[in-house]
DOSEKE-443319 format. One line per 2 residues: their letters; for each residue y, x, z negated of C-alpha. Coordinates in steps of 0.05 Angstrom, whole numbers, m for minus. Layout:
! residues N
A	Y/X/Z | ...
***
This chain:
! residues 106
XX	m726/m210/m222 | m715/m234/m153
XX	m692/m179/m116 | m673/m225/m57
XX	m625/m266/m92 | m593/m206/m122
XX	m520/m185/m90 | m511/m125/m65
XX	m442/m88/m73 | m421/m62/m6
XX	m360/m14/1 | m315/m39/43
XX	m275/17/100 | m205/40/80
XX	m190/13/158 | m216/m59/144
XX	m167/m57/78 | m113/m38/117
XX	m125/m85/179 | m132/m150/120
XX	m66/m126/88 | m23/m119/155
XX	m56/m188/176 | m27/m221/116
XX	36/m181/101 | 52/m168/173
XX	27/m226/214 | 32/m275/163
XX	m45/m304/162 | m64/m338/107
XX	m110/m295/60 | m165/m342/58
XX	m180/m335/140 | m175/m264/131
XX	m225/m266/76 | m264/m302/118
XX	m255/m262/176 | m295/m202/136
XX	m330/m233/87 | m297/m217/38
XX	m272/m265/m32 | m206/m287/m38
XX	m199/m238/m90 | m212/m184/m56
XX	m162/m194/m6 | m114/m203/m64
XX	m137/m139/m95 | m123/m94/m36
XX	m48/m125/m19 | m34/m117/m101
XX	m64/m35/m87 | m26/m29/m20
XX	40/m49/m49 | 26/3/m117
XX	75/53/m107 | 25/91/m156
XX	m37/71/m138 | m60/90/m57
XX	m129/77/m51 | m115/52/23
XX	m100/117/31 | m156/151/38
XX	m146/133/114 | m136/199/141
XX	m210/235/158 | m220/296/132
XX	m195/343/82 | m165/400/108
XX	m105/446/74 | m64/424/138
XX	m66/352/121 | m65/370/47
XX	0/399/70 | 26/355/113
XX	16/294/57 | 45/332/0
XX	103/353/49 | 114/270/64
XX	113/250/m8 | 171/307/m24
XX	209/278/37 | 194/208/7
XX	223/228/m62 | 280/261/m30
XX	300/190/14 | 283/148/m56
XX	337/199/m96 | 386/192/m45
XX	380/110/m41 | 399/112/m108
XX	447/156/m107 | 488/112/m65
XX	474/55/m97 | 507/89/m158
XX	563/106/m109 | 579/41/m85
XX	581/13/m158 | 625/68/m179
XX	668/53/m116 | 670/m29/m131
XX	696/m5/m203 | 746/35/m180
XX	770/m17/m134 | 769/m61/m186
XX	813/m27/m232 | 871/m4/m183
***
């Protein structure tokens, strides 16, 4: 087997994920130039917008160096503070309907 030929699979940095996301969901560039931009496959692009916009999967989110029980802390202490905003959003979405139907049946 040709060992020149063969393709090698390179990991790509959480920060060049990140930077080809924001380009195309941010500044609106087309994900082909972006691809192109870090030679990368169209795909691939396509993978790591799909994985950025997972609320349950957050592999771009390994962005953060280190692993220390501060950030630990600090990240769990976000995501709580995330839940919390998300409960209350829908909370008063319920509120509002519940309002309309009262209105509605005065």
């Amino acid at each position: 087997m040709n060992l020149e030929n063969k393709k090698t699979h390179r990991q790509s940095h959480p920060k060049h994920k990140l930077y080809a996301v924001k380009e195309v969901l941010e500044n609106n560039r087309h994900k082909k130039e972006v691809a192109a931009e870090l030679g990368v496959s169209l795909g691939t692009i396509i993978n790591w917008i799909k994985q950025y916009e997972s609320p349950e999967i957050k592999p771009l989110q390994p962005l953060i160096v280190g692993d220390t029980p501060e950030l630990k802390n600090e990240l769990k202490r976000l995501r709580d503070i995330e839940k919390q905003y998300k409960d209350q959003q829908l909370e008063i979405e319920i509120l509002k309907k519940f309002l309309a139907f009262l209105k509605e049946n005065e």
